[in-house]
Every structure is written in structure tokens, then in C-alpha cells.
N, C-alpha and C positions, 0 to 999 in steps of 0.2 A: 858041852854045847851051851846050856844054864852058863856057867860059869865065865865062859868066853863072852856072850853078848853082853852080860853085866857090865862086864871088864869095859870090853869095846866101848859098848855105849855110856859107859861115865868116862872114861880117856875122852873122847871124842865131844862130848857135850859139854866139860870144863874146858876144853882147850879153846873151843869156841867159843863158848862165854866168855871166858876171859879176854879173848880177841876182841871181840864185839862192845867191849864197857872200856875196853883200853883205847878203841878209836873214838867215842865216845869222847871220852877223857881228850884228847887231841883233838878233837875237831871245837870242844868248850875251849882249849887253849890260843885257839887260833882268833889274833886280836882282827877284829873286821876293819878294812881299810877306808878312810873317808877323807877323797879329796879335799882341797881348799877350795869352796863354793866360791864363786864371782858370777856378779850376773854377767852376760852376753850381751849386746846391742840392744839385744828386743827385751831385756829384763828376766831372760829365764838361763836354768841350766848353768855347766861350772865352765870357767874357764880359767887360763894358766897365761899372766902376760910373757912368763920365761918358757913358755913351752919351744923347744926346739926339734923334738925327736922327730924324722921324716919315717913316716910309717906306711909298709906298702902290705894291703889285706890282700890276700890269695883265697877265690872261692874256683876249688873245681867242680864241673858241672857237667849232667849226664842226664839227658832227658828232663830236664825240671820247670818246663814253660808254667807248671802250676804254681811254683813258689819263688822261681827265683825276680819274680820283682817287684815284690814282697821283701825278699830280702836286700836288694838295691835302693830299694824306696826308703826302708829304715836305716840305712849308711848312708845317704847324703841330708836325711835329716838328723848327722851329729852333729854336736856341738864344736867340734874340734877342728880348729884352719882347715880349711877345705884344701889351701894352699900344703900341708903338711900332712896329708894321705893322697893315696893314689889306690887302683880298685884294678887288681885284676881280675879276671873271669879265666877260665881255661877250659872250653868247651869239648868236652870229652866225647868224639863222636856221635853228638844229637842227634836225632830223627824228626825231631821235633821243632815248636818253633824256641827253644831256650837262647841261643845263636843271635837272633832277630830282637827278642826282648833286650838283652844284654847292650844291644848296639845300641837300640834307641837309647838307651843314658850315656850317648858318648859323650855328648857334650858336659858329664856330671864328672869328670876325670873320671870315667869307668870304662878300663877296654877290653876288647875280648880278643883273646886268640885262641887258635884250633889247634889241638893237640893234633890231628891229622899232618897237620906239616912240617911235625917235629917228629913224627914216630911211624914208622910202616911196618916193624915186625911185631907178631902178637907178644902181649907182656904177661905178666902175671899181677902187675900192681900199674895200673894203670894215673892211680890217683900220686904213687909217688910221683910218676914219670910227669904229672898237670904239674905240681907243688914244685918238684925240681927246675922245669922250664920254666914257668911264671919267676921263682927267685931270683934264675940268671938274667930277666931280663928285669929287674922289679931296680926302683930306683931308692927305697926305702931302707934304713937302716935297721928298723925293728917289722921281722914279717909278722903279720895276724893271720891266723887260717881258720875260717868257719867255713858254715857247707852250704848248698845252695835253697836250703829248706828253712834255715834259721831267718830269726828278727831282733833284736835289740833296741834297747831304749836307747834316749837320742844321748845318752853321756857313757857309754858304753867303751867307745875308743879313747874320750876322755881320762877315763879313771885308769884305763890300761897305761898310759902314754903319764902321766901323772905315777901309776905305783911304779913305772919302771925309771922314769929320774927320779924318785926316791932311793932309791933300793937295788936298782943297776943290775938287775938280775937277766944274767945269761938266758932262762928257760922260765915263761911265768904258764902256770894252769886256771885256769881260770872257770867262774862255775858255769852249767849246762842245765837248765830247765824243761823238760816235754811239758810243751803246749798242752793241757788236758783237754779233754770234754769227757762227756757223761758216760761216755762206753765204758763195758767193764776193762774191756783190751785196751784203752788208753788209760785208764786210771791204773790197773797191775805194771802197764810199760813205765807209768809215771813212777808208781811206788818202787819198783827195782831199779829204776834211773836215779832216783834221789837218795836210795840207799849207798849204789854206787859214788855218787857226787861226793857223799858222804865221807865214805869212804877213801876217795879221792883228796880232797882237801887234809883229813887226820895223817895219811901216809909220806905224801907230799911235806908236811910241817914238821914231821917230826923223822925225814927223810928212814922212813921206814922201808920203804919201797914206791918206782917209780910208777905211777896213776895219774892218769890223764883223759881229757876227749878232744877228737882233733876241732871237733867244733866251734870252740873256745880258747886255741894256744896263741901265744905270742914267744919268740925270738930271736934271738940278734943272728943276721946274718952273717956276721961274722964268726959267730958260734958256730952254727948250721956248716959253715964250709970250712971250719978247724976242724968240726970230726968228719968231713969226708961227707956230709949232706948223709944221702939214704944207700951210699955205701954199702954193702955186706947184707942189708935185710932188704933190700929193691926188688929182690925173686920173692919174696912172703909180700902176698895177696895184701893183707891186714898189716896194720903195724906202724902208720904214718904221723900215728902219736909217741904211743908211749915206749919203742922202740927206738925214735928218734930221742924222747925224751931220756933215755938211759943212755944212752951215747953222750950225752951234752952231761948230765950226771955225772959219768967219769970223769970227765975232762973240769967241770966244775962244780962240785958236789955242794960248795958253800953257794952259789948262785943258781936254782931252781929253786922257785920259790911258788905257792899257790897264793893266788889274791879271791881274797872271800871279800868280797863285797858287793849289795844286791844292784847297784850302778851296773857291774859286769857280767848280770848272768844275760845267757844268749838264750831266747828261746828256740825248742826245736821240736820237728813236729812226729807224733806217733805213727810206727807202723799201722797201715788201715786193713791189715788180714794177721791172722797169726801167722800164716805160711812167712809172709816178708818178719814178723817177728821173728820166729825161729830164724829165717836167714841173717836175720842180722845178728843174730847174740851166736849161731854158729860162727861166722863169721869173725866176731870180736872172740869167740872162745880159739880158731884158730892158730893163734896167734900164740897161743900160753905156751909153749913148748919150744919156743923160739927165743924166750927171754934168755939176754947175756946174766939180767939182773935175777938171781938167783934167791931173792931176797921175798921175792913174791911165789915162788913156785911150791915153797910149805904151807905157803895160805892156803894158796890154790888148792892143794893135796886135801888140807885139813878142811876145808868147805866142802869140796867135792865129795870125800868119805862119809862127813856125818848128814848131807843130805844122803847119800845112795842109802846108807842104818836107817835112814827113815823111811824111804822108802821099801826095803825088801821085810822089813820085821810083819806088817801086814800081811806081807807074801807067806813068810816062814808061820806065823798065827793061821793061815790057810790048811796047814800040812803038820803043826806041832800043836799039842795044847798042854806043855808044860808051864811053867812059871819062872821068874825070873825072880831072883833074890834083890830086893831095894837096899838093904842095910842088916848088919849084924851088931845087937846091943848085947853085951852079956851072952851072950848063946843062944841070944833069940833071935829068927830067924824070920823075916818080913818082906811076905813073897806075893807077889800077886802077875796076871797074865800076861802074858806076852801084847795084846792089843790095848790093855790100859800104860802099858809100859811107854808103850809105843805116843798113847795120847797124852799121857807127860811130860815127852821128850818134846813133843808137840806145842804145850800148851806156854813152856818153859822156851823153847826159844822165841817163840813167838812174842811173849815177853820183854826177853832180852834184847830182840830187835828192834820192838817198841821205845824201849829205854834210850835206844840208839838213835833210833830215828827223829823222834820228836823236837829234839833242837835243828835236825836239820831241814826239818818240817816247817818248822819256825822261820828259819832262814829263809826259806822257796817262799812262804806264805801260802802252803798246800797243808795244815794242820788240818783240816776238814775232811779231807782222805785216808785218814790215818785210817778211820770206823772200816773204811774196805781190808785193811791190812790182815786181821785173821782172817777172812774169804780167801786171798788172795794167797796164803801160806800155800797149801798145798800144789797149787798149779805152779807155785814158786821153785817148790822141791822138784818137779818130773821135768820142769825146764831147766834145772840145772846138771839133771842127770844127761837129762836127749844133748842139748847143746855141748857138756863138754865132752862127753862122748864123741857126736860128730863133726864137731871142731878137732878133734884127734885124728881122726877116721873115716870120717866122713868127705860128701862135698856141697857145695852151697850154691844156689843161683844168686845172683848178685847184678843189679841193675843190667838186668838181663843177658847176661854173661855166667856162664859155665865152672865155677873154681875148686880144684883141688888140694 
């Protein structure tokens, strides 16, 4: 038993380490994109005199009279031809008044229609089924899909519409920020959001595996209806990103590209209970078992394992008080207990994630947060156990809707 966790627990603790300094390494590689600045009329912001791309943004929407004009307000004050976007809304059975808001900006090229008269049987992915109708009807060449809770600065579809006549990229990711405030539950959502970000941009650039958030994508509709749109994964709840994004992957593996530049991150805003936290990250944990891309499912494995070693060694120091062997020099033999072993393993990755994060801390301009990051370790490890557990197994409420 001695022998076995040793094992385990340095298998498992290098592999990650080594993961975590190698995305690191990839996410330093990733050169930051900067449009060509031109003042606008009024002397502010970028503009492009050869911009041509018609770009049509798709937000679906589900109850969100709190945010969603908040996030209308912040898209007609881009800088980008108003004549060369267009704004759909796709009202996902409201109760609310979300519907009513949405309309009053008709006159801003923003319109809305109601998934009700496109859909009468119940689905399982409701948000494919907004995304998919909005496209057939969207007049845009390159679609944008954010969510109804996000904001953006005002050169936001600028810089997208600019890296994509650079670089012509079939499938672009683009980064995602949670709005902070001073809650501990927004600052841990914030810190495991920008881990993932993180993580997102390194995999993405060095096409390691597909990573994404649909909060922030851009692609060509052309793309989207060569692999057959949401085809094949339309019955999985979850999956409107990065499921999509591995489809477009196949098909053009040189053209998914991530754009790091702080011009395009989207703000979005924190779960305000932990219940809708856990619903959410079960929800995205759903999903993992569903990948074609195979390429992410050893990560998965290898995350999931050495947090569960961290957690259960506590448990087993409850019930055992032998020791555990650190190292053998010579025949000597350096052993100490199962709970310092445990606060080692602890203290070392928590490190190692530090190592990782801070450039991308730097990037958000959230380095001030960092000081929560050891607090925030532990409630880190039990949410990744519960969630992918019952993302496997489980089922999730979701914008007040039932999912299995």
C-alpha cells in the first residue's frame, strides 16, 4: 500500500507538472495581436478603410432582462461599420421581459426572433437549436456568438473582423474574462476561469487539443455548414463550442486559430450562488465523454486522477498512520506521514499553477487575485472531483430546465 501511493502519487504529480509548465511555455509563445489603430470620425478607436467582412453576431437568450442590455448597449457602441454587422438575438422561451428589451434596439440593426416558432418538440440543446436558426437566417459571412450576460469594449468586433482578414482562419477562439467583484465565489469563479482561458489559448496555438468558450467564438459560415453545422452532437445538452470547434478542426486543422488580444476579451459575468456554480462547471463537465477529439480526454483523466490523490490521502491519514517513502539515497530511506505528504503535494502544485497563471494574470489584468489562489486551492480540488463526477453521472438544472 506504502509503495503503491508513492508510486501513484509521483506518476501523477510529474505528469501534471510537466503539463501545466508546458502550457505555460505555449501560452508565453502565443504572439499578441494588434490591429492597425486609425482614428474613427470622432478621433477615438481603430479602424480598417479595407474592412469588408459582413459579420452577423448570434446571442441566445433565456430569461436575461438583467443583462441582456447591457450587452446590446456595448455592441452598438463598436467601432466597426455598423453597416457591416448585423445583431441577432434568439429569444429562447422568456418569461421575462428579455423579448421587449431586445426589440427596443430595432432600430440599432438588432433583431429578435423567438425560437418558439421554429421549435415545438422538447430538445435536449436548446442553444444549438437558437445558434442554428439564427445562422440560416444571419446575412453575415463570419458568425460571432457571445451570451446574453457578456460586454465588450467598443473595438472588440474590430480586432476580430481585422485578425480574420489577416489570417483567414476558418474557426477563431477568442479570450473570456468573469467580471470580478469582491466575493470569494467570484474571485475562485474568476481564478478557475482564467486558468482555463489559459489554458485555452496554449492548446489552441500549439493545436494540442480543441478549447474554447462559446462566449467569444467567431466562424465562417461556410465552415459551420461544410461540417454539417451541430450535426451528430445536437442531442448533447452542452457542446456548442468546443464540439463544434473539433468538427471545423478536422476539416481544417491549419485554420483554427486563437487571438490573444486584450481588444477581444469579452466580459462575462459570475454565477451569484454556488448551486448555479456547480450547475455550470457540471454542465461544461458533461460534455467530456462526448469528445470525437481524443486528444483532450488523457488530460481530462490526468487532472481528474491527481486531484481525486488529493483528496482521498486525508481520508486514508484518517484510517492508516503509516508513512510514506519520499526518496531512497544510498539505502537510506526518507519517509514521513501520509498528511505531510499529502501537504506537499499541495503546496507544489499549487506553485506550479502559480507559475502558470501569472502571465496569464497579466494578460486579464487580474494579477491582484493571484494572493486568493492558495485559499482558493482546496475548494478547487472537491469541485473538480463533485463536477466531473456528475457531469458523468449525474444531472444538472440549467436555466431552469431539468438536464440529463
Amino acid at each position: 500500500m506504502e509503495l503503491f501511493l508513492t508510486v501513484i502519487a509521483i506518476v501523477l504529480f510529474a505528469g501534471y507538472a510537466v503539463l501545466i509548465i508546458y502550457y505555460r511555455q505555449c501560452w508565453q509563445q502565443i504572439a499578441a495581436y494588434q490591429p492597425t489603430k486609425k482614428p474613427n470620425e470622432n478621433g477615438k478607436g481603430i479602424r480598417n478603410e479595407n474592412n469588408t467582412t459582413k459579420i452577423t453576431i448570434i446571442i441566445p437568450a433565456r430569461n436575461e432582462e438583467q443583462h441582456i442590455g447591457r450587452c446590446l448597449q456595448s455592441i452598438i457602441q463598436q467601432t466597426y461599420p455598423v453597416e457591416l454587422f448585423e445583431v441577432i438575438v434568439v429569444d429562447d422561451h422568456s418569461t421575462d421581459n428579455t423579448a421587449a428589451i431586445v426589440q427596443s434596439f430595432a432600430k440599432r440593426n438588432i433583431h429578435c426572433i423567438f425560437l418558439r416558432d421554429f421549435v415545438t418538440d422538447n430538445l435536449n440543446s436548446y442553444k444549438k437549436k437558437a445558434i442554428e436558426i439564427a445562422i440560416a437566417q444571419s446575412t453575415g459571412d463570419l458568425i460571432v456568438t457571445t451570451d446574453a450576460d457578456c460586454f465588450m469594449g467598443n473595438n472588440w468586433l474590430q480586432t476580430i473582423a481585422s485578425f480574420y482578414e489577416t489570417y483567414k482562419p476558418a474557426f477563431i477562439a477568442a479570450p473570456v474574462s468573469i467580471n470580478c467583484n469582491n466575493r470569494f465565489l467570484a474571485i475562485f469563479q474568476t481564478l478557475d476561469f482564467m486558468t482555463l482561458q489559459g489554458i485555452t489559448g496554449a492548446s489552441v496555438y500549439k493545436k494540442i487539443h480543441s478549447m474554447c468558450n462559446g462566449a467569444n467564438l467567431a466562424y465562417e459560415k461556410t465552415a459551420f455548414n461544410e461540417v454539417g453545422g451541430f450535426k451528430g452532437i445536437d442531442n448533447i445538452a452542452s457542446g456548442d463550442d468546443m464540439l463544434l470547434m473539433h468538427k471545423i478542426y478536422q476539416r481544417y486543422p491549419d485554420r483554427v486559430l486563437y487571438l490573444k488580444s486584450k481588444e477581444a476579451i469579452v466580459q462575462t459575468q459570475p454565477m451569484d450562488t454556488w448551486k448555479n456554480f456547480f450547475n455550470q462547471r457540471i454542465r461544461w463537465a458533461s460534455k467530456a465523454d462526448k469528445y470525437d477529439d481524443k486528444r483532450i480526454l488523457g488530460v481530462l483523466i490526468l487532472v481528474y486522477f491527481f486531484n481525486l490523490l488529493l483528496l482521498l490521502l486525508p481520508v486514508i491519514a484518517l484510517f492508516h498512520n503509516f508513512t510514506l517513502s519520499v526518496f531512497n539515497y544510498q539505502s537510506d530511506s526518507y519517509r514521513i506521514s501520509i498528511i505531510t505528504y499529502w501537504f506537499l503535494l499541495l503546496v507544489f502544485k499549487t506553485l506550479v499553477e502559480l507559475f502558470f497563471l501569472f502571465p496569464v494574470a497579466v494578460f486579464f489584468d487580474k494579477q491582484v487575485i493571484l494572493w486568493w489562489f492558495p485559499l482558493a486551492q482546496p475548494f478547487h480540488i472537491l469541485y473538480t472531483i463533485v463536477a466531473g463526477w456528475l457531469g458523468k453521472f449525474g444531472s444538472y438544472t440549467w436555466k431552469s430546465r431539468m438536464v440529463k
